[in-house]
C-alpha positions in Angstrom: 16.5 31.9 -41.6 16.4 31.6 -37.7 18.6 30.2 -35.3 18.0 30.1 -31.7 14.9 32.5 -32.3 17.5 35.3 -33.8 17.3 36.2 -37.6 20.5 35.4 -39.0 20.6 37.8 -42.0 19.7 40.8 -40.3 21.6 40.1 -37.4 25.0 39.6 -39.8 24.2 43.1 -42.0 24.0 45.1 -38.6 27.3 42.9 -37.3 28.9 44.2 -41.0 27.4 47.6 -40.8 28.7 48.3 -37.3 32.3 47.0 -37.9 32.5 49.3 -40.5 31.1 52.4 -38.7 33.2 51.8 -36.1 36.5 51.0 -38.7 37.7 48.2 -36.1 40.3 47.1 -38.8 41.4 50.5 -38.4 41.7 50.3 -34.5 43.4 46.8 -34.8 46.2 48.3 -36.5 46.8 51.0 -34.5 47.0 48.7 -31.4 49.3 46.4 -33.0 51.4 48.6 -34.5 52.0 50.6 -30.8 52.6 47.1 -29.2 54.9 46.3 -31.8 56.7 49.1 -31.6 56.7 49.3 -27.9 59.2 46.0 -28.3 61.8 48.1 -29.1 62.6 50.7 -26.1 61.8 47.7 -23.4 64.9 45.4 -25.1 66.6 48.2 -25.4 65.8 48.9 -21.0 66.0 45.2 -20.5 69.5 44.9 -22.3 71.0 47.7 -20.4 69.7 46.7 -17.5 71.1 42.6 -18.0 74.5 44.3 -18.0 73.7 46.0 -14.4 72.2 43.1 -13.1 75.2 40.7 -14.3 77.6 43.1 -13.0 75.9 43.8 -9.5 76.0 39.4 -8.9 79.2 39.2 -10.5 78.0 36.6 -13.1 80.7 38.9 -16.1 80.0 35.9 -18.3 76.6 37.3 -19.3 78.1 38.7 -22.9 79.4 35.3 -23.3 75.8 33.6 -22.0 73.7 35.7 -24.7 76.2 35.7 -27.8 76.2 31.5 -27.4 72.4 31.8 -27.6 71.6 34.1 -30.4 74.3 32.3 -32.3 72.3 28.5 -31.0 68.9 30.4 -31.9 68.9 32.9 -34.1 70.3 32.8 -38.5 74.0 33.8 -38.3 73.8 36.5 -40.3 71.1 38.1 -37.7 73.2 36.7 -34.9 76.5 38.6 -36.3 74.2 41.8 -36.7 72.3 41.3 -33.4 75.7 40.6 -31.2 77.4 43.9 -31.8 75.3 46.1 -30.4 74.2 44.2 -27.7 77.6 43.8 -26.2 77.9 47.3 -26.8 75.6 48.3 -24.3 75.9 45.3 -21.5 79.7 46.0 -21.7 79.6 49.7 -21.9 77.8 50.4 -18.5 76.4 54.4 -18.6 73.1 54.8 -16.8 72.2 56.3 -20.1 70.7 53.5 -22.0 69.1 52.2 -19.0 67.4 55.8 -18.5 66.3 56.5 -22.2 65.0 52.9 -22.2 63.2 53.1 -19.1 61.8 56.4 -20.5 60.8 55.2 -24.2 59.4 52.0 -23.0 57.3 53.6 -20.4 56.0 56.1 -23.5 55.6 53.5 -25.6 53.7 50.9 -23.5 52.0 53.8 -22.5 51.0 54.5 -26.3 49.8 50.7 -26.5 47.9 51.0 -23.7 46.0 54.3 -24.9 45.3 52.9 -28.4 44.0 49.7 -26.4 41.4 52.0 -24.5 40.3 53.3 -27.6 39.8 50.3 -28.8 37.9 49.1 -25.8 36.0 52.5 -25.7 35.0 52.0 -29.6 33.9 48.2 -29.2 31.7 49.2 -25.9 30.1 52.2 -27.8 31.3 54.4 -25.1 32.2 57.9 -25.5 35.9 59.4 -23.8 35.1 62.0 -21.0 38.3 62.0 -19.2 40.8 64.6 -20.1 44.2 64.1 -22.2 46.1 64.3 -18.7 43.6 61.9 -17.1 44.0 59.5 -20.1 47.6 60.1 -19.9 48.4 59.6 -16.6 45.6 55.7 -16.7 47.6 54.4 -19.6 51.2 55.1 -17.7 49.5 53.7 -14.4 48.2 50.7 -16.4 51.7 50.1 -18.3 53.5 50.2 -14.6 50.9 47.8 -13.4 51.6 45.7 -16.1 55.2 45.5 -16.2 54.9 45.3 -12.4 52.7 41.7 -12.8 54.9 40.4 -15.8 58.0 40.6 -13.5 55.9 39.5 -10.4 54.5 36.4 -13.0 58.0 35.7 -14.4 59.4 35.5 -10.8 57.2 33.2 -8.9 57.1 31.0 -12.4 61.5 30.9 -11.8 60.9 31.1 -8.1 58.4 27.9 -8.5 60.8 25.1 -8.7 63.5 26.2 -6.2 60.4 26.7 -3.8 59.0 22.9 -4.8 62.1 21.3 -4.6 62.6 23.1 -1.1 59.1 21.9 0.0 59.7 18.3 -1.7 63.1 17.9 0.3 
């Protein structure tokens, strides 16, 4: 059977044949599981810093603000279990928690993004020349960049309406 001038059998058992040589179920797993577990550390550097922020502009209400909406959003049995800790750390100011989440999440973004070039570097049939430093040192470049455009993105998306209204009046 042909479509478009391409065998379709043949074409599928090399499709099968290289999916399996290249175990690309294997490599989806791996990246989710780093990007998954990358979650963690970045809440954990996002909470702490929340508390800095909402200290530094004097909004002190921000415990109150995030317990109202875990307890509006989330079960409350994961509410009660969520709220503890996390008004541990935003009340409970140390520049440790910000530190050792700034740290973890920087490792473990950086872990995503590694296990996403390999990915890439499988599904191009290309083979790694760079050294574990050089590697290293791409994926924490690449993780900063990201974070970087997220916060840029999530700013002008907030800044957005202000700005249109300002332009509208």
């Amino acid at each position: 059977m042909r479509i478009g001038g391409v065998d379709v059998v043949p074409t599928a058992k090399a499709t099968f044949k290289d999916f399996k040589d290249d175990d690309l179920q294997g490599l989806a797993a791996e990246v989710a599981y780093h990007f998954l577990f990358s979650t963690v550390p970045l809440l954990i550097f996002l909470t702490a810093l929340s508390g800095f922020i909402s200290r530094a502009t004097g909004t002190d209400d921000a415990v109150t603000s995030i317990r109202q909406w875990l307890f509006d959003n989330l079960p409350s049995t994961t509410a009660t279990a969520v709220a503890g800790p996390i008004e541990d750390v935003i009340e409970n100011q140390s520049g440790g928690f910000l530190s050792l989440g700034a740290v973890l999440a920087l490792w473990g973004g950086k872990n995503a993004i590694a296990a996403l070039m390999k990915a890439l570097n499988v599904a191009f049939d290309l083979e790694e020349t760079r050294s574990w430093v050089r590697k290293t040192a791409i994926a924490m470049g690449l993780t900063v960049a990201l974070g970087l455009a997220i916060v840029a993105a999530s700013s002008f998306f907030l800044a957005g309406s202000f700005i249109g209204e300002e332009l509208a009046g």
